[in-house]
C-alpha positions as CSV (number, residue, x, y, z in Angstrom):
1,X,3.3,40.7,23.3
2,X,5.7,43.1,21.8
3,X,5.8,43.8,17.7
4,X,9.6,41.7,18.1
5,X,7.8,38.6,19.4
6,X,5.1,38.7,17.5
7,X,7.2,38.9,14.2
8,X,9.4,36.4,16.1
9,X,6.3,34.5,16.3
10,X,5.2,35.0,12.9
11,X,8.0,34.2,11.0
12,X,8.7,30.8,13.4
13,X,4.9,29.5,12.2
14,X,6.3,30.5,8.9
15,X,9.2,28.1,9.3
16,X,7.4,25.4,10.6
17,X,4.7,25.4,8.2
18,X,7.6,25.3,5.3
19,X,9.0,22.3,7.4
20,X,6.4,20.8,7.7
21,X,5.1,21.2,3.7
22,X,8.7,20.2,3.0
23,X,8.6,16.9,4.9
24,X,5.2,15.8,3.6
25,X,6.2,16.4,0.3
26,X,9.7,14.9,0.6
27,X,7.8,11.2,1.9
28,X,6.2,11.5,-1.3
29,X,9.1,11.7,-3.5
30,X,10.3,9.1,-1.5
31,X,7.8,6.7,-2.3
32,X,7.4,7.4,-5.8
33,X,11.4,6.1,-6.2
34,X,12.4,3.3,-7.7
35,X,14.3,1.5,-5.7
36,X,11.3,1.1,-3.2
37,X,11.3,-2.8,-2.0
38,X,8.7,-4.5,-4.3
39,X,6.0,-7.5,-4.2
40,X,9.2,-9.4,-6.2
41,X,11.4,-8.6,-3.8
42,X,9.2,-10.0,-1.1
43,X,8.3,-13.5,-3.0
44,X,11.9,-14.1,-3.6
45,X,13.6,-12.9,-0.5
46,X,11.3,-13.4,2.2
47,X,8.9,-16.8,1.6
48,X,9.9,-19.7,0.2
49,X,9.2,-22.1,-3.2
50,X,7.2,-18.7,-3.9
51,X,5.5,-19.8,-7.7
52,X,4.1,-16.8,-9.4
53,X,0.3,-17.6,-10.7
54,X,-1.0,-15.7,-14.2
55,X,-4.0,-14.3,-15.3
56,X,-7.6,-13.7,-14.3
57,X,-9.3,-16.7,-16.2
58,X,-11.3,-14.1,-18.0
59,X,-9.6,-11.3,-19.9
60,X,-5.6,-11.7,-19.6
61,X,-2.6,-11.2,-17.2
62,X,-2.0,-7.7,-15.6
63,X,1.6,-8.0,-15.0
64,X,1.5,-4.8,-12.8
65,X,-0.5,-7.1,-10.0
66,X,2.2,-10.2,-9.3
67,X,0.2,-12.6,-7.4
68,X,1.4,-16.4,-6.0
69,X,1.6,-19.3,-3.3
70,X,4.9,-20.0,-1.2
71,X,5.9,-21.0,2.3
72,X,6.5,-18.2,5.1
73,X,8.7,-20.4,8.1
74,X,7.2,-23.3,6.7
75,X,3.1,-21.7,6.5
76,X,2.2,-21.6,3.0
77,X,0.6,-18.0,2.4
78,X,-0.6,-16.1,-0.4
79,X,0.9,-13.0,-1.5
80,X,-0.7,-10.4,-3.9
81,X,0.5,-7.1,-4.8
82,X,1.8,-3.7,-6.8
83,X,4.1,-4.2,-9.2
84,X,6.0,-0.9,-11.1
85,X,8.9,-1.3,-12.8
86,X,12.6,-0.2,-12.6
87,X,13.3,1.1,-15.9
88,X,11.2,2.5,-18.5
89,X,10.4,-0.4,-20.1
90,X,9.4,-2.3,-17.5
91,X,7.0,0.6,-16.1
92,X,5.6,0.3,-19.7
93,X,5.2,-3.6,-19.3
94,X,3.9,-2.9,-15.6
95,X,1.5,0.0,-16.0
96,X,3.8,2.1,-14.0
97,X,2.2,-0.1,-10.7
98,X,-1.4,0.5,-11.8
99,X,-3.9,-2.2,-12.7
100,X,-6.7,-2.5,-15.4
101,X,-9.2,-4.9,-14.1
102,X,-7.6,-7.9,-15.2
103,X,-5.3,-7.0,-12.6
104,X,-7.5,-7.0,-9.6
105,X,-9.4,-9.9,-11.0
106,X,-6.6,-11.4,-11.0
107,X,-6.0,-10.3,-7.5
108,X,-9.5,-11.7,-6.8
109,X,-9.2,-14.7,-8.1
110,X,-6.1,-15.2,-5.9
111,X,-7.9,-14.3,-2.8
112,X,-10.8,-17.0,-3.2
113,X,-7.7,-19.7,-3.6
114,X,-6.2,-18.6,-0.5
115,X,-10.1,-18.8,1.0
116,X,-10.5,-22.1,-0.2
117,X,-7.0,-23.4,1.1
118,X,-7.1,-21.7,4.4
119,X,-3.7,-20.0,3.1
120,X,-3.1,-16.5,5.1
121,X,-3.2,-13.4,2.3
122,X,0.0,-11.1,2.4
123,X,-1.1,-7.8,0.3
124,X,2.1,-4.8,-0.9
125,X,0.7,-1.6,-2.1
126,X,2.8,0.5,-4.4
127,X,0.3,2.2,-7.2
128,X,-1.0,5.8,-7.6
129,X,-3.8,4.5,-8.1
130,X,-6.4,2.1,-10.9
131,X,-5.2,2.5,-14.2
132,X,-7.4,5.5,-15.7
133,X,-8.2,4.9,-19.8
134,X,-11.4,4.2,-21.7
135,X,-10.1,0.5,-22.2
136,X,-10.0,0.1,-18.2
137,X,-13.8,1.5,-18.0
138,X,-15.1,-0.3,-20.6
139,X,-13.6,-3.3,-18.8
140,X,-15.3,-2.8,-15.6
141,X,-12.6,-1.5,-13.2
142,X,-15.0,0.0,-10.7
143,X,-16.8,-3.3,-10.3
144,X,-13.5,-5.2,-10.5
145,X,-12.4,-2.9,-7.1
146,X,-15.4,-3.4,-5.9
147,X,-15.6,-6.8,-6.0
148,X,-12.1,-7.1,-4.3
149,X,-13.6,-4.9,-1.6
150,X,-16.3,-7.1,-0.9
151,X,-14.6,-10.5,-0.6
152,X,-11.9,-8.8,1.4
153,X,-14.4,-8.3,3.6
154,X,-15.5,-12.0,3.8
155,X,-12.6,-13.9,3.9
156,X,-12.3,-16.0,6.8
157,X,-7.9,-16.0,6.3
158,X,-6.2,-13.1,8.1
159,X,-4.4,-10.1,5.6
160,X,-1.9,-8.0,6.3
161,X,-1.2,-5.6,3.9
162,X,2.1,-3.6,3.4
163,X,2.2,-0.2,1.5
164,X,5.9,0.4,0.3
165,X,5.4,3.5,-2.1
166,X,2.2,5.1,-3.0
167,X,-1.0,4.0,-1.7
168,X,-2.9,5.9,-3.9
169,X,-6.7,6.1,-4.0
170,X,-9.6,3.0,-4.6
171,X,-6.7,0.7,-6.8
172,X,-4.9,0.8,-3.2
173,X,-7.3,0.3,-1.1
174,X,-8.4,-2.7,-3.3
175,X,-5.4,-4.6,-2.1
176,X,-6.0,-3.1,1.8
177,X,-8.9,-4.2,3.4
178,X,-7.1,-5.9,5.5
179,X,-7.2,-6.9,9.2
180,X,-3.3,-5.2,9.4
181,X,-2.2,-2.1,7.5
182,X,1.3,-1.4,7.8
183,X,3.4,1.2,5.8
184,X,7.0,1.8,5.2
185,X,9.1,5.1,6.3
186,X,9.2,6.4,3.2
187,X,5.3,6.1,1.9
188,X,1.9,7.2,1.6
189,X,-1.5,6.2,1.6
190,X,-4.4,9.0,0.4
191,X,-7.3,9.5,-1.7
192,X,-5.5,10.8,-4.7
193,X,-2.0,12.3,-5.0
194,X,-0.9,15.9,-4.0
195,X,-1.0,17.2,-7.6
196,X,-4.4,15.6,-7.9
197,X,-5.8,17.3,-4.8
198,X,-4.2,20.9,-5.8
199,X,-6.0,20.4,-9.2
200,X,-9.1,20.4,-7.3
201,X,-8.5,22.9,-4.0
202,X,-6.4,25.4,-5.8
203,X,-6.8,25.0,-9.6
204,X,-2.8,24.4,-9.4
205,X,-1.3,21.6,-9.9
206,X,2.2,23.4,-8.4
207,X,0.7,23.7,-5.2
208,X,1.7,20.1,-4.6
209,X,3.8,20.5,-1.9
210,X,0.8,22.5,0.0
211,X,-1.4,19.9,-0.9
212,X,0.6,17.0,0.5
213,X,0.7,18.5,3.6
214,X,-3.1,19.0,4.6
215,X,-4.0,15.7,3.0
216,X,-2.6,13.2,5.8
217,X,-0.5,11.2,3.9
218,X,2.2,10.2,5.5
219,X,2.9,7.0,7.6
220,X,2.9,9.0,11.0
221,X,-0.3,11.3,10.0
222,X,-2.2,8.1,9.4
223,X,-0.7,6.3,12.8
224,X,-2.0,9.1,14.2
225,X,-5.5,9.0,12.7
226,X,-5.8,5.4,13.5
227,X,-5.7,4.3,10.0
228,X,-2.7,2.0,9.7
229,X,-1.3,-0.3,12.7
230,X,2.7,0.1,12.1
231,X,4.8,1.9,10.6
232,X,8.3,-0.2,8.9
233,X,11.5,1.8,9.9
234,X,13.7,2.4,6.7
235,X,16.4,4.2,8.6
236,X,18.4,3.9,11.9
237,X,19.5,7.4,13.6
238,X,22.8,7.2,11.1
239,X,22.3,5.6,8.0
240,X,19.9,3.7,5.8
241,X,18.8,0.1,6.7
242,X,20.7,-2.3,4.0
243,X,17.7,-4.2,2.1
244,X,18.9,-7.4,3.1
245,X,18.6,-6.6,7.0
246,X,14.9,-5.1,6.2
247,X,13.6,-7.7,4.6
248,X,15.2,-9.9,7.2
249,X,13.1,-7.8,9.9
250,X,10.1,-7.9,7.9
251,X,10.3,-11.8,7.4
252,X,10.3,-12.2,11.6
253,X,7.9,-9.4,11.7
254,X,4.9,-11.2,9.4
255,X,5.7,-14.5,11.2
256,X,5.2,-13.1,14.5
257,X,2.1,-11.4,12.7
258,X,0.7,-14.4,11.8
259,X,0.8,-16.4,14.8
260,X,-1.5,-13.7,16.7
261,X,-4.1,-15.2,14.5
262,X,-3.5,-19.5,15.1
263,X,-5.9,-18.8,18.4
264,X,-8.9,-17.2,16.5
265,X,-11.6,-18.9,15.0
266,X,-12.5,-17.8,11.4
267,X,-15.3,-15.8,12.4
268,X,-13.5,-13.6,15.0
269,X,-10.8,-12.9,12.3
270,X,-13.5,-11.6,9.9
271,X,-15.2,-9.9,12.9
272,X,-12.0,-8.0,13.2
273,X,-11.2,-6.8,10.3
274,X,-14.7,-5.5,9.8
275,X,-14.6,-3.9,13.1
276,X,-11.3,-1.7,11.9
277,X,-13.1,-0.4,9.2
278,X,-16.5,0.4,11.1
279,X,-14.3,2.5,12.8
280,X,-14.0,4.6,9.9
């Protein structure tokens, strides 16, 4: 190869590498906007009769985690989920998305209902991650994760979970152990976020944008990998899908989800999802 190609070369990788930093990076931005379609949008403007249901019968209401009953085509489900906020004050009220205990006890407490009624459990991700303090230790929120983690794994109702924005760490994956993981365009889903992991790898928290793209965060990284089912177009080839026409989509798509489950007995549906994650 002659010294023109191979600077030809170089400076192509070079290109693609920045492309391919800059994409990662730009799905993260993405999802971290706040405008992302919420667990409020999806009670309202999907199911039916949806009734919001408070508090973890122990401690207090997280109102980052909205949790409730309504009816999807007539099938009353349970849905659980993130909550952030669209203003300043209501990320305040809302933890920016991320949940003390409370919150997933809440969540917890939801899921045993849904157990006991035979109601189907809808899940929507959109938190960087547990809510980190003193208060939230002290509370318990590694055996409040953990105890979502483990009744996830027992429950005999099918879950599908839907990340919309950040799916970020063990306060995600609390809400995803699911027998369906599905993730909009414009998310992610990782261990920690970009300026987290350049903390660690590089001692920079700048290097971001480097970060985000070896971590496999992005909806088709993750397809990829086997780690999520589906991904949720946001965009046709020449503009933006209106809100109304997605959630539209997404209403056929969960019925249609749904059904594939009316032929399994309880314990094939729990054999299932534990069979996704022995994968891992």
């Amino acid at each position: 190869m002659s010294k023109t190609n191979e600077l030809i070369e170089k400076l192509t990788g070079k290109a693609r590498q920045k492309e391919a930093v800059e994409d990662a990076y730009s799905t993260v931005k993405l999802a971290r906007a706040k405008d992302r379609l919420s667990t409020e949008d999806i009670a309202h403007h999907i199911l039916d009769d949806f009734i919001e249901l408070h508090g973890d019968r122990y401690y207090g209401d997280d109102k980052s985690i909205v949790s409730g009953v309504g009816f999807l085509a007539g099938r009353p489900v349970t849905l659980i989920g993130s909550q952030k906020g669209h203003t300043l004050d209501e990320n305040i009220a809302r933890n920016f998305g991320s949940s003390y205990p409370e919150g997933y006890r809440k969540a917890y407490r939801m899921m045993e209902q849904a157990e006991k009624f035979q109601r189907p459990v809808l899940t929507v991700v959109n938190t960087a991650g547990a809510y980190c303090s003193p208060e939230a230790e002290s509370r318990g929120i590694g055996s409040a994760i953990a105890q979502n983690l483990l009744v996830m794994s027992q429950l005999t109702v099918p879950i599908v979970t839907l990340i919309v924005g950040e799916g970020g760490s063990g306060g995600a994956l609390a809400l995803a152990f699911s027998n369906k993981v599905w993730m909009m365009q414009h998310s992610m889903y990782s261990v920690l976020s970009p300026e987290g992991f350049a903390s660690i790898l590089y001692k920079d928290a700048n290097l971001a944008k480097e970060a985000a793209n070896k971590m496999k965060l992005t909806p088709n990284d993750l397809l990829d990998l086997g780690v999520i089912e589906r991904i949720i177009i946001e965009e046709n080839e020449s503009d933006s899908i209106q809100k109304k026409a997605l959630m539209a989509q997404l209403k056929a798509d969960f019925i249609l989800e749904l059904s594939q489950y009316d032929h399994l007995s309880p314990e094939e549906i729990v054999a299932q999802r534990q069979a996704r994650f022995n994968r891992f």
